[in-house]
C-alpha positions in Angstrom: 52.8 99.8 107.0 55.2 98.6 109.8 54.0 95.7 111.2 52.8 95.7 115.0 52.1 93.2 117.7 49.8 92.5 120.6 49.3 90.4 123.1 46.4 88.5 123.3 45.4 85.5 125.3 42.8 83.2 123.2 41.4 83.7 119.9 38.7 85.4 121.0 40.6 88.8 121.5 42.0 88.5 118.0 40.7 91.8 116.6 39.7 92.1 113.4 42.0 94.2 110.6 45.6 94.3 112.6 47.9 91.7 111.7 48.6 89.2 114.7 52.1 87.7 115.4 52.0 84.3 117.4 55.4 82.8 118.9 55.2 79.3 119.3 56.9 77.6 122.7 57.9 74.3 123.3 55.0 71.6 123.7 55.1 67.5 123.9 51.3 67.3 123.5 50.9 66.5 120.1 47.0 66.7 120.0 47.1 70.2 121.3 49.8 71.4 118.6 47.5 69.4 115.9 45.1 71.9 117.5 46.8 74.5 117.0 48.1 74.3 113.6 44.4 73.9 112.0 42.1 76.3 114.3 45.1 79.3 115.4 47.5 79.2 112.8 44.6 80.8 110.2 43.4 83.1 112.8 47.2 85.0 112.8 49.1 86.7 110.4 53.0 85.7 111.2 54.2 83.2 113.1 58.0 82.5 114.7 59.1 79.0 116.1 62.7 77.2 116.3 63.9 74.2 115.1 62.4 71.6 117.9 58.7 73.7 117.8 59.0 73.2 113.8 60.0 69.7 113.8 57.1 68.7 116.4 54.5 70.6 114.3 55.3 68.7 111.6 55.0 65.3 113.4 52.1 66.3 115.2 50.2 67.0 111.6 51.9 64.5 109.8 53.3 67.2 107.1 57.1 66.9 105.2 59.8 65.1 107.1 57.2 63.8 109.9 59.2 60.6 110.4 62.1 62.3 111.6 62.8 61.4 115.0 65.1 64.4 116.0 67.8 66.9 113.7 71.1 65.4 113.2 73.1 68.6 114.5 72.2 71.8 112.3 69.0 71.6 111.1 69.1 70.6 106.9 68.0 73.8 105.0 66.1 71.9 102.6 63.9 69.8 105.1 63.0 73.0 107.0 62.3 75.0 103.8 59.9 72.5 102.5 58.0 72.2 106.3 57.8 76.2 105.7 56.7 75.6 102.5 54.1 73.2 103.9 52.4 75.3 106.4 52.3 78.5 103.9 50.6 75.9 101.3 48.4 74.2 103.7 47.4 76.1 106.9 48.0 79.6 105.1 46.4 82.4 103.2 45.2 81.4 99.6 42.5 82.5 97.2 40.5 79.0 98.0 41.0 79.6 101.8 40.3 81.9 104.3 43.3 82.3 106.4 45.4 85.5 107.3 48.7 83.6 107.9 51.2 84.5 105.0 54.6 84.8 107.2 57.0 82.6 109.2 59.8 83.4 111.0 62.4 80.1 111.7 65.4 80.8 113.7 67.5 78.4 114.5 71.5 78.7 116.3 73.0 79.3 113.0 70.7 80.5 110.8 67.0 82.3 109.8 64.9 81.4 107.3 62.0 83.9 106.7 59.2 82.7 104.4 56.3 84.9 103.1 53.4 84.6 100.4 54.1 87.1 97.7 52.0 90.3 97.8 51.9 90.6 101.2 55.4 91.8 103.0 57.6 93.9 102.1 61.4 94.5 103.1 62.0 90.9 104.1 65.7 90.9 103.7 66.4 93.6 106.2 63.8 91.8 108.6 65.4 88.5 108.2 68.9 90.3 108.7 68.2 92.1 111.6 66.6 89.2 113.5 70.2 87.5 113.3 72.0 90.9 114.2 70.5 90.9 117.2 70.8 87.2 117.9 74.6 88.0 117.7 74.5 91.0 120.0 72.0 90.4 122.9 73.9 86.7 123.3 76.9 88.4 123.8 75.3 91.5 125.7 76.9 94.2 123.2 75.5 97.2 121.6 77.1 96.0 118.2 78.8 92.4 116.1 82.0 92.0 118.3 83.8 90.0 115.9 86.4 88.2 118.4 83.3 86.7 120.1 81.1 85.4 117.2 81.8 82.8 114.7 79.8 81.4 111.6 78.6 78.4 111.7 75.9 78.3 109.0 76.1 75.4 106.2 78.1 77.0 103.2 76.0 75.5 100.9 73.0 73.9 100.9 69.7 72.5 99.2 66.5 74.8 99.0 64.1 71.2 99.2 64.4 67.5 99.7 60.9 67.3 98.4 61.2 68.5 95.1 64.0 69.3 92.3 65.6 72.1 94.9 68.2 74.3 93.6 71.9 74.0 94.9 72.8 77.6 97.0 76.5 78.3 97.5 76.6 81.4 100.2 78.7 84.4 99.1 80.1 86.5 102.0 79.8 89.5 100.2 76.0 88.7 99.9 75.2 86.7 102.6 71.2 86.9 102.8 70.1 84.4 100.2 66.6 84.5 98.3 64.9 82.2 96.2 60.7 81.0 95.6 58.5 77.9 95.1 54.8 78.4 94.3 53.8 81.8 95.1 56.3 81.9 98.2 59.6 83.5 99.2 62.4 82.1 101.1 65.4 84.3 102.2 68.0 82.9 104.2 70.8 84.7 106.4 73.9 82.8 108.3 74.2 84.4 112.1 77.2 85.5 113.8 76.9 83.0 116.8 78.2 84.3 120.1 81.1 81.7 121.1 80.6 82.5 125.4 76.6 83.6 125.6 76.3 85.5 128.1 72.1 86.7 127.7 69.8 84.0 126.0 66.6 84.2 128.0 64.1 85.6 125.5 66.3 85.4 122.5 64.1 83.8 120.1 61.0 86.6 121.1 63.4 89.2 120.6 64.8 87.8 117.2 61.2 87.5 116.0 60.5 91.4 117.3 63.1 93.1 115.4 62.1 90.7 112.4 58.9 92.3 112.6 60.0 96.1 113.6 61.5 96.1 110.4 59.1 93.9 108.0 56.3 95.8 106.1 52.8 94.4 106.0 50.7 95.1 103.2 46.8 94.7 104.3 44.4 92.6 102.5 41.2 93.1 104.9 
């Protein structure tokens, strides 16, 4: 099943059975994201933020890295996985709790990370791929990659998690979209092409988490 969205404006017009997606914007009230996080967050199915929404979530419900005033440049891999991690574990869909959210979305400048509880999604890598393909084209306003006007950016190599014995990932060009699990969750990773003179970047996270989602299969468990 190819997953769908809907707008909806309160969580009252949730309906019941289709998978919701929920994009998360920039806040500074932290009781209202607290809010958020423990009465919305198990009332949708996916979920897409950036680095600055993910960072104040965390401090606002005092999960992993919480002390952390603000990213020192790129955000670490391993601090952002285990936040993911986090959320999935905490706010999302288990067999002791009844919550439909088993997918998040991260996209940051130079990378995506998209995590989902196992046995519900399907084609992942693709979805997490083509969220950073078009990242690289609508910034740059062409049709395909250009390139002379992207460059890469990512961390070559990385840890999976600062909160636990993470494994070590060296990125291989050849196979650039990187997998790995923890606990009943998958992570996979892609580097973005990053367009060096951005020329169209209002609405780029929404559309990155769109054509994430076009190509992501759901499996239903209602």
């Amino acid at each position: 099943v190819v997953a769908s969205c809907r707008v909806v404006t309160s969580i009252s017009d949730i309906p019941t059975g289709i998978p919701v997606h929920l994009e998360l914007a920039s806040m500074t009230n932290r009781e209202l994201m607290s809010s958020i996080v423990h009465q919305v967050f198990p009332a949708v199915t996916s979920l897409g933020l950036n680095e600055q929404e993910l960072l104040f979530l965390t401090q606002s419900a005092s999960g992993p890295h919480s002390s952390l005033s603000s990213w020192n440049g790129v955000p670490d891999v391993g601090m952002v996985s285990d936040i993911l991690f986090w959320i999935l574990k905490e706010h999302g869909r288990s067999k002791s709790r009844a919550s439909d959210l088993t997918r998040i979305h991260f996209h940051t400048l130079v990378y995506h990370i998209l995590a989902t509880v196992d046995g519900h999604w399907a084609n992942q890598l693709a979805a997490v791929a083509a969220g950073a393909r078009v990242a690289g084209t609508q910034a740059c306003a062409t049709e395909t990659i250009d390139t002379s006007r992207v460059s890469l950016r990512a961390p070559q190599e990385f840890m999976t998690s600062h909160s636990e014995a993470g494994s070590r990932i060296v990125l291989n060009p050849n196979k650039p979209v990187v997998e790995w699990h923890r606990e009943g969750i998958s992570f996979h990773f892609t580097p973005v092409l990053v367009c060096k003179d951005p020329i169209r970047t209002v609405g780029l996270g929404d559309a990155i988490s769109a054509e994430g989602l076009f190509y992501s299969e759901v499996h239903p468990h209602y």
